[in-house]
C-alpha positions, 0 to 999 in steps of 0.5 A, spaced: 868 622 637 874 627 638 879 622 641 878 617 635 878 623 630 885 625 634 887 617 634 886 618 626 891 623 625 896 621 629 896 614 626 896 618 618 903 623 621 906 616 624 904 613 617 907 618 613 914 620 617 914 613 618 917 612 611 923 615 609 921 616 602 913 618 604 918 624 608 922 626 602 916 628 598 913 631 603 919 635 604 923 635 596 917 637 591 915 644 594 922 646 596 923 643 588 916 647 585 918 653 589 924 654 586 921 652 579 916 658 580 920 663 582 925 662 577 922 660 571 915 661 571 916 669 568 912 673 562 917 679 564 922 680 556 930 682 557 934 681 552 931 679 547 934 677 540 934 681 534 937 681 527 938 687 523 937 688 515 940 695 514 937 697 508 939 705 508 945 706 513 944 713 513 943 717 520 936 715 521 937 709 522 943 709 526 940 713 531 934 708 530 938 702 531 942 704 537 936 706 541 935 697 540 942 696 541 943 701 547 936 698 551 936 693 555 931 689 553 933 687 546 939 684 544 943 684 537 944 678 535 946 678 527 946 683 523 944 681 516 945 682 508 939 679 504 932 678 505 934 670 505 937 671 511 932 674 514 928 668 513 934 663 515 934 666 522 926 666 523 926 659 522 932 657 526 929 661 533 937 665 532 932 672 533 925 672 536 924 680 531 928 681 526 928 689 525 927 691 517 930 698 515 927 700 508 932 704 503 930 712 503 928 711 511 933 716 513 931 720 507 924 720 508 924 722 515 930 728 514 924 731 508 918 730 513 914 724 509 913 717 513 918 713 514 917 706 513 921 700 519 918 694 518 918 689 524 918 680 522 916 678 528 917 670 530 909 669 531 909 661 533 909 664 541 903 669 540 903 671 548 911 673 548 910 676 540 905 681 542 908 683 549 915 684 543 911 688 538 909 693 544 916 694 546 918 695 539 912 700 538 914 703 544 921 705 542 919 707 536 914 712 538 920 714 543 926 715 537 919 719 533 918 723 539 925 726 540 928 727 533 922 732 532 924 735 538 931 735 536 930 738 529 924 743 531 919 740 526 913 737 526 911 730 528 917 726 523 912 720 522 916 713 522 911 708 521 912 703 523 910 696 519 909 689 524 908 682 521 908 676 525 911 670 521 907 663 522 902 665 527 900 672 522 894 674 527 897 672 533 892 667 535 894 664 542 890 658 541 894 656 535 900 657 540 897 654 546 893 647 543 899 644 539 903 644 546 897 641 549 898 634 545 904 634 548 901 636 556 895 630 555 900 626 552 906 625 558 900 626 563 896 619 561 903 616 560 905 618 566 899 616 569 899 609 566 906 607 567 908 610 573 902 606 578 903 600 574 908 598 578 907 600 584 901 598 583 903 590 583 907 592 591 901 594 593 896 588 592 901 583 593 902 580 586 908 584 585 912 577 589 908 573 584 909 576 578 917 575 579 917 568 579 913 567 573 918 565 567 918 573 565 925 575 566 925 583 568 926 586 561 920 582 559 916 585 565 918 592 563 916 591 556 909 588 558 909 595 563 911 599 558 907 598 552 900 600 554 903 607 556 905 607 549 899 604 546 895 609 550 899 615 550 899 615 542 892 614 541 891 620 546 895 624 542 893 622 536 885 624 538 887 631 539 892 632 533 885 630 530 881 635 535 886 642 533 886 640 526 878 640 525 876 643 532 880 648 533 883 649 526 889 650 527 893 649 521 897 643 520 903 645 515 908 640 516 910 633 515 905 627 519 912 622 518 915 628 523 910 629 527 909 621 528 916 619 530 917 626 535 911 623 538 914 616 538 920 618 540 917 623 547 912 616 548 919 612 549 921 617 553 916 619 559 914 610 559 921 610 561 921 616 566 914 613 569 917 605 569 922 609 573 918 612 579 914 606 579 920 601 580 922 607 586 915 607 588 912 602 593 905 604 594 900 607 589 900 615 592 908 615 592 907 614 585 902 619 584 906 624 588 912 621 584 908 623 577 907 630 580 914 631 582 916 630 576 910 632 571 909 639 573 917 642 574 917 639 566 912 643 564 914 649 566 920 648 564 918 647 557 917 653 554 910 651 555 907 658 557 914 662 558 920 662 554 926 657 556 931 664 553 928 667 559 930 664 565 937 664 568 943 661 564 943 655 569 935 653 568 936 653 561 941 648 562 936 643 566 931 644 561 935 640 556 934 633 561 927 635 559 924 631 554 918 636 554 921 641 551 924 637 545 917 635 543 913 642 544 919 643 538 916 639 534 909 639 535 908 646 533 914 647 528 910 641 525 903 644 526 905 652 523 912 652 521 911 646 516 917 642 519 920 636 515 923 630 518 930 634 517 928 640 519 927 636 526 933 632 527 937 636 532 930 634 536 929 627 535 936 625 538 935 628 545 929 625 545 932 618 543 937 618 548 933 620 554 929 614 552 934 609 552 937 613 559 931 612 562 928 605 560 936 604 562 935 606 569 928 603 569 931 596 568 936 596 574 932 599 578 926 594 577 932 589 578 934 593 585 928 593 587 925 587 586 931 583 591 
């Protein structure tokens, strides 16, 4: 028994270092997943971007401001005039808190009484949220503590007011459920597509489906359309389960969220026609799908912030296609995004589409000779 065992392992190395490609995934995913983990995959905060609305200028609430603007996890990115600003710049993401400063702050703290600052917070990702109101309660305790040292006087007492937009309890469930209509969605597209190709090779009917009349577009349109199918009706279904099971508020446009999930779908069909057309064998295609589906993940802002990894990595994030449709998907479920509010999403999606299905197609036809 020991010998065949033995003969057993030989023979599955040989078959795996054999195979140039079966020796490219042993050795490329975990040098690629490593290098994602360790970069990517932080909940640490730095730099965080923050507006300012000023209301009292006085001496205060320049001492308070600095010890933001002088604290190395917090980065000023605008200073605004009017309450309407404060709302534009939450919606677009340009600042993750925006530092409100009430008129007679400085006032009110000179004399003794309480003096209110109010934090608005950007809620949509509950864990980074309350990990930033930490930090904005430590800093204030720490700026309350000392201007009572240096003036001789009991506690000042700066209050100060937190308020988290879109998310107002920082429900993690209302972050995390939206993303996961996206993760279910790319996982069963992947799945569908990336196989059916490799699937044909290795069955032995991949030679007599290219002498029937179907030309190579045809074929890939043939392939693609179930993953579509599929992944839509996957998609649809959790939608229907966040909305009525989990009650997640779906404040947005359905066109919006119907066109993203399109748009993602056409995507990641293409991206798995890809590594089918590669593929010769159903476990390069599975091992195909993974190598791709979980540095996707991470780098979609899923779980860490995209604003906190490395310059070069937010770069990389930008061939995601995952990354787009989180945008939308939650900007759809709690933002109450409209169609117009989402373009700067919809196109990268459609051209990662065309790209991949582009790159579908010549492989098909390169591999198929």
């Amino acid at each position: 028994m020991g010998a065949r065992v033995w003969a057993l392992i030989v023979k599955e190395f040989l078959a795996l270092l054999r195979d140039r490609a079966s020796r490219a995934v042993l050795i490329v995913p975990p040098l690629v997943q490593l290098m994602v983990f360790g970069y990517a995959a932080t909940f640490d905060l730095n730099r965080v971007p923050y507006a300012v609305f000023d209301q009292d200028g006085g001496l205060a609430a320049r001492q308070l401001l600095a010890r933001f603007d002088g604290s190395g996890e917090f980065r000023r990115v605008a200073t605004l005039r009017s309450q309407a600003q404060v709302r534009q710049v939450l919606d677009d993401r340009r600042a993750l808190l925006v530092l409100r400063v009430g008129p007679g702050f400085s006032r009110d703290l000179i004399s003794g009484r309480g003096a209110r600052l109010q934090a608005l917070i950007d809620g949509r990702d509950s864990n980074t949220a309350a990990i930033v109101q930490g930090d904005v309660s430590g800093v204030v305790q720490e700026f309350d503590q000392q201007w009572s040292e240096a003036h001789g006087w009991p506690r000042a007492g700066a209050q100060l007011r937190t308020r988290a937009w879109f998310n107002p309890d920082l429900r993690s469930r209302w972050f995390i459920v939206p993303g996961i209509v996206a993760l279910l969605m790319l996982v069963i597209t992947l799945l569908v597509t990336g196989l059916s190709v490799a699937r044909e090779r290795e069955l032995g009917t991949f030679d007599q489906l290219l002498v029937t009349p179907m030309g190579p577009a045809e074929i890939l349109l043939g392939k693609a359309l179930p993953g579509v199918v599929i992944g839509a009706l996957e998609g649809c279904v959790t939608v229907v389960l966040a909305v009525s099971w989990f009650h997640v508020p779906f404040t947005g446009s359905v066109a919006a969220l119907a066109l993203g999930m399109l748009l993602f779908l056409g995507a990641a069909v293409g991206v798995g026609l890809m590594i089918s057309s590669i593929a010769r064998t159903q476990q390069q295609g599975l091992l195909g799908v993974f190598l791709f589906m979980v540095p996707a993940v991470i780098l979609s802002g899923f779980a860490t912030p995209i604003a906190n990894m490395p310059r070069a990595v937010q770069w990389l994030t930008l061939l995601n296609p995952v990354r787009y449709f989180l945008v939308i998907d939650r900007g759809v479920f709690l933002r109450g995004a409209q169609p117009g509010d989402l373009l700067g999403q919809f196109w990268p999606l459609a051209l990662i589409g065309a790209l991949s299905m582009t790159c579908a197609a010549w492989l098909f036809r390169h591999r198929a000779r």
